[in-house]
C-alpha positions in Angstrom: 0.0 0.0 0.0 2.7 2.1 1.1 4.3 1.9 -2.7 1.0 2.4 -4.3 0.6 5.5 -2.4 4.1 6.8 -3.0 4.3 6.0 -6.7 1.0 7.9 -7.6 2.4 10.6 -5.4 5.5 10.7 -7.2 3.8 10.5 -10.3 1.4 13.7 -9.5 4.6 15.5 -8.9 6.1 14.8 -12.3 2.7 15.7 -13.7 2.8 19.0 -12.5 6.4 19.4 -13.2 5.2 18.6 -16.8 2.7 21.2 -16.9 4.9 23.8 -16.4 4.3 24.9 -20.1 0.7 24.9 -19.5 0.8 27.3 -16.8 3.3 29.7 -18.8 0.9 29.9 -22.1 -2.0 30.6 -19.5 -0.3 33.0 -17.8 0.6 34.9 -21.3 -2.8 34.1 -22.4 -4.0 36.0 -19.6 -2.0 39.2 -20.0 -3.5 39.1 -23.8 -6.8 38.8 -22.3 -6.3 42.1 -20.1 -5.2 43.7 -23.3 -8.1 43.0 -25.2 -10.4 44.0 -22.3 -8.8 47.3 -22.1 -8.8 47.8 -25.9 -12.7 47.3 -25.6 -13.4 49.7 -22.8 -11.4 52.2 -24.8 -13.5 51.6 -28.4 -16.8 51.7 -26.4 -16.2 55.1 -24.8 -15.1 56.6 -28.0 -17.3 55.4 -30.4 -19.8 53.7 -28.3 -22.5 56.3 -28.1 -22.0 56.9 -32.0 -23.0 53.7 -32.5 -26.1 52.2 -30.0 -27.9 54.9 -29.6 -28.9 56.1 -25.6 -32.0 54.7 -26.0 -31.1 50.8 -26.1 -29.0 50.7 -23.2 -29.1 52.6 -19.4 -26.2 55.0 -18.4 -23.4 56.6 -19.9 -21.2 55.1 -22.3 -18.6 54.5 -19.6 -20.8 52.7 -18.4 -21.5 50.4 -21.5 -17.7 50.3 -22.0 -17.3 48.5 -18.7 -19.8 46.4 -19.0 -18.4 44.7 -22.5 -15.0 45.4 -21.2 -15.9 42.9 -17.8 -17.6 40.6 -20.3 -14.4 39.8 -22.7 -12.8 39.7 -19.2 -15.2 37.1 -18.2 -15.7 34.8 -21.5 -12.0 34.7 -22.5 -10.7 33.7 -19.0 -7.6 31.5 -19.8 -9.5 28.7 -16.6 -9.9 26.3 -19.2 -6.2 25.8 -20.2 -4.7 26.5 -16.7 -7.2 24.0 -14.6 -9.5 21.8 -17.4 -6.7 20.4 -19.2 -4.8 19.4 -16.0 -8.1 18.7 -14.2 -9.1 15.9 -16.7 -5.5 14.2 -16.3 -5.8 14.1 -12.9 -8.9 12.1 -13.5 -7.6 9.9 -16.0 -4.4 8.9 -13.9 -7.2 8.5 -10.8 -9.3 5.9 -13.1 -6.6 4.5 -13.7 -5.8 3.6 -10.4 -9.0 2.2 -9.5 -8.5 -0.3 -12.7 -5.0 -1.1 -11.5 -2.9 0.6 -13.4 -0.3 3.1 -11.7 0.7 5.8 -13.9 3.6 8.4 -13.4 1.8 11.5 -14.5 -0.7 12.4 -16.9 1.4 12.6 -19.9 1.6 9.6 -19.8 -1.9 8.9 -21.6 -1.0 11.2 -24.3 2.7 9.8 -25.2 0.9 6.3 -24.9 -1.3 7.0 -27.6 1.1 7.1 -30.0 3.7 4.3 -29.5 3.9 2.2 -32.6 6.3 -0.2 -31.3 6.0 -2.6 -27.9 8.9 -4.6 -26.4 7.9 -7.8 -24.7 10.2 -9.4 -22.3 9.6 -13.3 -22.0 10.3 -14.7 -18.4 7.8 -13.2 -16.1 5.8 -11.2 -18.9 4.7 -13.7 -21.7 4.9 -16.1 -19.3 3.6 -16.4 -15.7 7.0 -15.9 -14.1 7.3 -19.0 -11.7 9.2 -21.9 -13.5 9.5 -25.4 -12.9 12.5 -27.5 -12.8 11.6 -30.7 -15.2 14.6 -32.3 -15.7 18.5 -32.7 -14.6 21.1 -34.5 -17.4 24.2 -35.6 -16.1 26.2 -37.3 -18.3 25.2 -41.0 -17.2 21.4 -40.0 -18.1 22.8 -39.1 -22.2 24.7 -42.3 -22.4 21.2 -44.1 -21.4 18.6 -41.5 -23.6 16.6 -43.9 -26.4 18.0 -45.4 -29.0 14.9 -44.8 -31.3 16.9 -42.4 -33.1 17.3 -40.9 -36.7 20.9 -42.2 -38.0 21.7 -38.0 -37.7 20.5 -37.4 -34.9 22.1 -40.4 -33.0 25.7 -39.7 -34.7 24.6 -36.2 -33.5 24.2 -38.1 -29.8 27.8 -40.4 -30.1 29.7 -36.6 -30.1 28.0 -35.0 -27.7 28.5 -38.2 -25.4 31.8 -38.3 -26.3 32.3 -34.3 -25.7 30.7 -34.7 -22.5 33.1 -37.7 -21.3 36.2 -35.3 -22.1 34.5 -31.7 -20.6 32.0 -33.3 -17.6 32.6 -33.9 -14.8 31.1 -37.1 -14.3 31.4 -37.8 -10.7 28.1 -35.6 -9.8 24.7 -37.7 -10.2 21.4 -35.4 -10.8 20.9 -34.6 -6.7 24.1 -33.6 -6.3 24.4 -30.9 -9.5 20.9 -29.9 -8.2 21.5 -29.7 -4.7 24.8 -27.6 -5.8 22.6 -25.5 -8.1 20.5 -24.5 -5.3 23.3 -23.7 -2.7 24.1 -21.2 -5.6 21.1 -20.0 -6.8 19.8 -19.6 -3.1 21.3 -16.1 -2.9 19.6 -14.7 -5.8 16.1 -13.3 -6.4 16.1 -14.6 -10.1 12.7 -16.7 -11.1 15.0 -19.5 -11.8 17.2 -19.3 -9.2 14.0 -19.9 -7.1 13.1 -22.5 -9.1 15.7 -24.4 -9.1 15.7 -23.9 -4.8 12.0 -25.2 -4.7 13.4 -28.2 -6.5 16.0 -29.2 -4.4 13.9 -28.6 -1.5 11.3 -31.0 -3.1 13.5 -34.3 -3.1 14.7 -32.9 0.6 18.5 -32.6 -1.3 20.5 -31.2 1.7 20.9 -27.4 2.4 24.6 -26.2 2.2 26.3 -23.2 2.1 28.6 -20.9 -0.1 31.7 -19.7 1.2 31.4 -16.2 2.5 32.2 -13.5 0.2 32.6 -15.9 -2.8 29.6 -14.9 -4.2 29.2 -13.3 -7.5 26.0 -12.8 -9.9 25.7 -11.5 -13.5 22.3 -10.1 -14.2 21.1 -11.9 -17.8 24.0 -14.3 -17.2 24.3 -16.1 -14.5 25.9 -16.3 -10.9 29.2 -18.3 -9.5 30.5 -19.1 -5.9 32.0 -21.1 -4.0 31.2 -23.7 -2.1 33.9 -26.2 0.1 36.4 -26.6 -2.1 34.6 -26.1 -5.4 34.0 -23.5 -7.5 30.3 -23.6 -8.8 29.1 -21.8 -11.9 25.2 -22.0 -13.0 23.8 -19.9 -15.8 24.3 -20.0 -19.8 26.6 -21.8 -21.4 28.4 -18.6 -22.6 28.2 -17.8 -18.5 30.4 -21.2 -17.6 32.2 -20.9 -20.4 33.6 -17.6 -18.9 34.6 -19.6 -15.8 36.5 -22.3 -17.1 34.5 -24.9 -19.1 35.6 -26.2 -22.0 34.2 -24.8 -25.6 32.1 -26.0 -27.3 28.2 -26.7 -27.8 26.0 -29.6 -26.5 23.2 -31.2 -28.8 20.0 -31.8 -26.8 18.9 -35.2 -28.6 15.6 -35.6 -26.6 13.1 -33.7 -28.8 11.0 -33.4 -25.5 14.0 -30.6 -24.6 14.6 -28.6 -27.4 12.1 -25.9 -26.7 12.4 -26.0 -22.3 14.7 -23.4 -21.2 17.9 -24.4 -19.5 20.3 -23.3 -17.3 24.2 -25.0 -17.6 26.4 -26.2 -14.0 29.6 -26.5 -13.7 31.9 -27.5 -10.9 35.8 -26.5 -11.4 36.0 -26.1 -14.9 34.0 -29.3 -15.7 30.1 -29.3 -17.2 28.6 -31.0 -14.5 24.8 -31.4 -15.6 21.9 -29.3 -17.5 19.1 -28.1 -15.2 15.9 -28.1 -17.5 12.9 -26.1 -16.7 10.1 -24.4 -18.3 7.3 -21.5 -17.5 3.9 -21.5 -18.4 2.7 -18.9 -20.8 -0.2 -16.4 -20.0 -3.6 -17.4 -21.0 -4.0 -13.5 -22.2 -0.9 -13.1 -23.6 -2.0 -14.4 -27.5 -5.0 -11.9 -27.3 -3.1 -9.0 -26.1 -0.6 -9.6 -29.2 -3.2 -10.4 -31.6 -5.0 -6.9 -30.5 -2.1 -4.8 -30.8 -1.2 -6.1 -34.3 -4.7 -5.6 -35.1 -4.0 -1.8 -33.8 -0.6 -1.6 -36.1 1.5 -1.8 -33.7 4.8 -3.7 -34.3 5.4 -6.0 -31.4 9.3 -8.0 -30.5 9.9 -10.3 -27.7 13.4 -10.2 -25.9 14.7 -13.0 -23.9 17.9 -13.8 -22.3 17.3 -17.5 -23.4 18.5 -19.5 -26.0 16.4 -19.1 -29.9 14.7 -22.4 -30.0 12.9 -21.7 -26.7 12.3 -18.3 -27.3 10.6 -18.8 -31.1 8.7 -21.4 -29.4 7.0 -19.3 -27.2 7.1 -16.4 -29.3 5.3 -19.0 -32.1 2.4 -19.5 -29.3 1.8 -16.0 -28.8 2.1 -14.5 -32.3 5.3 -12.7 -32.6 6.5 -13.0 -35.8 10.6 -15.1 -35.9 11.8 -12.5 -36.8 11.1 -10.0 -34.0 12.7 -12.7 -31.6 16.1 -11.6 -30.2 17.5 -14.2 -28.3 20.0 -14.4 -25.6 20.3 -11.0 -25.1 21.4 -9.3 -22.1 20.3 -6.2 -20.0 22.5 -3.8 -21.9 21.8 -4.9 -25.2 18.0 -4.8 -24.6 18.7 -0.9 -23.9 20.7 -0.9 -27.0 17.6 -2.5 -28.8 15.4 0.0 -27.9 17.4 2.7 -28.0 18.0 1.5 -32.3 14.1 1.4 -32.3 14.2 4.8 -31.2 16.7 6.3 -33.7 14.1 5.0 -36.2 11.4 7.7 -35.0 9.8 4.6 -33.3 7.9 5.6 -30.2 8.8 2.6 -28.3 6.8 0.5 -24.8 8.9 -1.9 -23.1 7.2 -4.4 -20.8 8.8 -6.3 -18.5 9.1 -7.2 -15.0 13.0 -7.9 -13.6 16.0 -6.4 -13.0 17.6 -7.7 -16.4 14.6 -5.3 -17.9 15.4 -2.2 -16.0 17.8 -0.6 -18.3 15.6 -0.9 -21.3 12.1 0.0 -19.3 14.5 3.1 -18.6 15.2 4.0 -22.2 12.0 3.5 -23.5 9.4 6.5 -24.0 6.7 4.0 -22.0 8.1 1.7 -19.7 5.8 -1.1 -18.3 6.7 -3.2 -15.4 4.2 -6.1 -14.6 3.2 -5.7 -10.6 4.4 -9.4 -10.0 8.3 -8.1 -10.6 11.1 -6.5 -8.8 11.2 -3.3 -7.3 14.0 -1.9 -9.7 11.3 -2.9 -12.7 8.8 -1.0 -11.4 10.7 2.5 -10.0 12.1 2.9 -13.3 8.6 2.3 -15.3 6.0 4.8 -16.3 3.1 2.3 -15.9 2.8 -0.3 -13.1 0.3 -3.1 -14.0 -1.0 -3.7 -10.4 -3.4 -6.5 -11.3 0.2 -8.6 -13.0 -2.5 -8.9 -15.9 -0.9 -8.8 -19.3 -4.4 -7.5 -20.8 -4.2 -4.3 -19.1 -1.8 -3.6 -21.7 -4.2 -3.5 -24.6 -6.9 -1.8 -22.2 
């Protein structure tokens, strides 16, 4: 309640800071209106009693002077610019509230109105947000997948086991890469660091500990530390890579895996399993796309995760392949919009994280969902306070 409160403070401040200009062609408006008032009284009491004779009207002409004089004063008033135009904002920005939608100011409804280009991120936006861990591979579990293979695909298989019996470490079964996993991913606030936590925690997989002061996260990349004697890497494969693992790119043979989202281990320089997982995609979220294409506006999805995961969900809600950008990081999601922009695109980005908080930054609209971080949504010019993806299109 208390950030509710604070943000459409904040975000009545800003408004008023914004209708500074306003106030400043009101307030020259005004002087224009004295001028003309004046410039009345004076015609009137010249050439006022040459024109309407006595007869029609009571008094002197001074008198009629000041009368029309009071009435220009009256009619052209400059209310309606200084207190209508800000009036009805105020009212917008209040509805908007009661439907759950926080803006930051005003102006916000007007510079809405004409983006032609939205930014969707996918973890926590297209999708719900809270993954699930579905499967660990170690390299004892690829030496064992089905034989029920195309001749490709399972020459394909006899490298990648072979690769994996020179690069993995092959003393760590499943419980044991996730158990390590979570010991890392425990310190972070990343919806698959938590995921992989609640899975460890579900098979009861022991709780240990990183080594104080070991630990060390990458937004959009990953996060290492240490743990014993061990040093424990889990993120992309570009991530463990960085920290020692050897080069080079696994095949996923099980079709069942190609489009699940996965996160790499390794334990001193050695793969030591794949940690599988996938998020479940808003039931809203094919609508909302379907209604802004309908509206002409171009729509791209951004994800930190690798192309074949991200065209599949991108194939369920309606974004065209090639407005996917895969495996992109925080930094070159701002770079992404901020190329949009150079274009004379008036760009929304919607997201919900921290790896989104640069780019909902650079955007003219930023959107944070209200089921994200903290950093998403003080950066953002709309908070969705019902997490609703539809409130986008509304």
């Amino acid at each position: 309640m208390a950030f509710v409160v604070y943000f459409w403070w904040k975000g009545n401040l800003t408004f008023f800071k914004k209708k500074k200009l306003e106030f400043q062609v009101a307030g020259h408006f005004t002087y224009g209106v004295m001028a003309l008032s004046a410039a009345t009284f004076m015609f009137w009491n010249l050439f006022g009693a040459r024109i309407i004779p006595a007869s029609i009207y009571q008094g002197s002409a001074v008198s009629l002077a000041l009368q029309l004089s009071c009435s220009v004063l009256v009619v052209a008033c400059p209310c309606a610019l200084g207190l209508a135009t800000p009036t009805a904002m105020l009212v917008g920005t209040s509805l908007g509230a009661t439907r759950g939608l926080l803006l930051r100011g005003g102006n916000i409804l007007e510079k809405f109105s004409m983006v032609n280009v939205i930014i969707f991120d996918k973890t926590g936006t297209l999708t719900i947000g809270r993954p699930v861990v579905t499967k660990v591979v170690t390299p004892s579990r690829m030496d064992h997948s089905d034989s029920r293979l195309s001749g490709y695909t399972f020459f394909m298989m006899i490298k990648c086991v072979l690769w994996c019996r020179q690069h993995f470490d092959g003393s760590w079964s499943e419980d044991d890469v996730l158990k390590l996993a979570a010991a890392v991913e425990s310190n972070t606030i990343h919806p698959v660091g938590k995921a992989i936590v609640e899975a460890a925690q579900a098979v009861k997989s022991p709780n240990i500990k990183v080594v104080d002061g070991t630990f060390v996260e990458e937004p959009g990349s990953g996060a290492v530390a240490v743990i014993d004697d061990k040093t424990v890497s889990v993120g992309t494969l570009e991530w463990v890579q960085r920290h020692g693992v050897g080069d080079s790119l696994l095949l996923e043979t099980d079709e069942e895996l190609r489009n699940k989202s996965v996160v790499y281990v390794g334990v001193n320089n050695k793969l030591a399993g794949l940690i599988y997982f996938e998020d479940q995609i808003r039931e809203d979220a094919r609508h909302v796309v379907d209604s802004l294409h309908r509206q002409g506006i171009s729509v791209y999805m951004l994800s930190g995760d690798k192309r074949s995961t991200a065209e599949y969900v991108a194939s369920i809600v309606g974004i065209p392949k090639d407005k996917v950008l895969s495996q992109v990081k925080p930094d070159e999601k701002r770079k992404f919009v901020s190329e949009l922009q150079e274009n004379q695109n008036v760009v929304a980005m919607v997201g919900d994280g921290i790896n989104d908080a640069a780019a909902l930054a650079s955007a003219h609209i930023g959107v944070a969902m209200g089921g994200g971080v903290g950093a998403a949504s003080e950066v953002s010019s709309i908070v969705l306070m019902g997490n609703r993806l539809s409130q986008v299109s509304s």
